[in-house]
N, C-alpha and C positions, 0 to 999 in steps of 0.2 A: 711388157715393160718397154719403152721407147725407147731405153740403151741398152737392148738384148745386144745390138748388130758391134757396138763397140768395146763391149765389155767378156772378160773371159768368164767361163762357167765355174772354175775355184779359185782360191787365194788361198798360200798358203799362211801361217800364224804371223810369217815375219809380215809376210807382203800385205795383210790384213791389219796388222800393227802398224806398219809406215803410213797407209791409207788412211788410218783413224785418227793421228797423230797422239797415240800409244807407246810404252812400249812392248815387245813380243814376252817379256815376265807379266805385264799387266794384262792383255789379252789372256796369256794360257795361263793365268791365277783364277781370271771370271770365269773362265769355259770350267773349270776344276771344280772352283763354285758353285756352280753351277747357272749362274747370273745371266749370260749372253751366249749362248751352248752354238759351235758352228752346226749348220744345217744340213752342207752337203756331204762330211765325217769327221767323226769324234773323233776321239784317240783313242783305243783298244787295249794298248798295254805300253812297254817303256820301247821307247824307238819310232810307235806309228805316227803318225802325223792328221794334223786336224786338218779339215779345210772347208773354206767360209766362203758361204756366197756374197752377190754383191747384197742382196739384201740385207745379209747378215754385218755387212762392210758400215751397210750404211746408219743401222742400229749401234755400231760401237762406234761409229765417228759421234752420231746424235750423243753417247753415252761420255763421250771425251769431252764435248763443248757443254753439257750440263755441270760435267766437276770440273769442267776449267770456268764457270759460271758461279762457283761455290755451292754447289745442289752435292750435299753429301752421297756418301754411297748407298747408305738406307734409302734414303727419298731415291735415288734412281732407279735402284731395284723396285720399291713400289710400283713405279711409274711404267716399269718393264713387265711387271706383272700387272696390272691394269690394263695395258696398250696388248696384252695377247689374249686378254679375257673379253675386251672390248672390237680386236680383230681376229678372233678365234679362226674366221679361214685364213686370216695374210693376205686378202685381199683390198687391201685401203690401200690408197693412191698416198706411198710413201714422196711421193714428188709432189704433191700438193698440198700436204700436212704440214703444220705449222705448231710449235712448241709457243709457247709465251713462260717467261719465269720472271714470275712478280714475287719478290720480295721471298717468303719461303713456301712459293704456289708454284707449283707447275700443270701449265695449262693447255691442252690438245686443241685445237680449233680445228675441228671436222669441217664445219663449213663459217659462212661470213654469219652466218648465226648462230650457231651452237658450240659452246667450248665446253669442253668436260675438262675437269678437275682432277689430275690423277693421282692427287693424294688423298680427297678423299674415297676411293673406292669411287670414283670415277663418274662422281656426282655431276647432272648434266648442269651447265649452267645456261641461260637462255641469253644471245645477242640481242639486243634493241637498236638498231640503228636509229638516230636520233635525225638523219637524212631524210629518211623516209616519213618519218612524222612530222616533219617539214612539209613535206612535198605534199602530204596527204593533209594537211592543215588547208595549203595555198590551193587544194582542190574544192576542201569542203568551202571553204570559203566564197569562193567564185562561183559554186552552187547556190550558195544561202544569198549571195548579191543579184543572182539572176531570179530566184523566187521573189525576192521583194521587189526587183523592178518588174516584175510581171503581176504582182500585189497592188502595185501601186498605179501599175496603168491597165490593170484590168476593169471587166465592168462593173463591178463594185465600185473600186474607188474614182471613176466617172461619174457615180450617182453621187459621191458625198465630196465632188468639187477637188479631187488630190490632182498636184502635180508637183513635177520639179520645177 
């Protein structure tokens, strides 16, 4: 990850709550839940202390800006269960992924093509850029004008008198 060099290796519940803009009862209520579990340690028994990586930091800020978005807490947890079934190693480019929340959709955009649905069970859905059909129109085209002007002045239509 590009910000190993300026970021620390744990946070603790508070300092993972201020970072998410949470607060440290809402953090250690999910972790209990078991909804958003820290990665680097749980909690053991009464007194231990959790502690959360930046990964994990940045899964509950994503998780604050969806219910500050109105995305209940059901729909989140779906969406956190989908997004670990769909990155089973934890290796997606958390810095390059992109949420969209349409209406009551929440939607992963892996790349400028492919957005998965993570409510429903993480239904792919397929990008068409509407650019590129453009561009490849204005291709075919200037192919299909170069064939008929070469129709048109080939030797063919030399025998039957064509021009422009």
């Amino acid at each position: 990850m590009k910000f190993r060099s300026v970021i620390q290796d744990a946070f603790s519940t508070a300092e993972a709550a201020r970072l998410s803009n949470l607060t440290s009862r809402q953090v250690d209520h999910w972790a209990r839940q078991g909804f958003l579990l820290p990665s680097v340690r749980d909690a053991t028994g009464y007194g231990s202390r959790r502690r959360y990586s930046f990964t994990d930091v940045v899964r509950l800020r994503v998780a604050s800006r969806l219910r500050a978005s109105g995305v209940g807490l059901p729909k989140i947890r779906r969406c956190v269960e989908v997004l670990k079934r769909l990155d089973s190693s934890g290796e997606a480019d958390l810095a390059g992924a992109r949420l969209i929340v349409a209406g009551n959709r929440v939607l992963w955009a892996r790349s400028d093509r492919e957005v998965v649905d993570l409510l429903r069970g993480g239904q792919l859905v397929l990008v068409f850029p509407v650019g590129d059909a453009v561009e490849e129109t204005f291709g075919a085209v200037a192919r299909l004008q170069k064939e008929n002007e070469s129709a048109d002045f080939g030797p063919r239509a030399a025998r039957h008198g064509k021009r422009h």
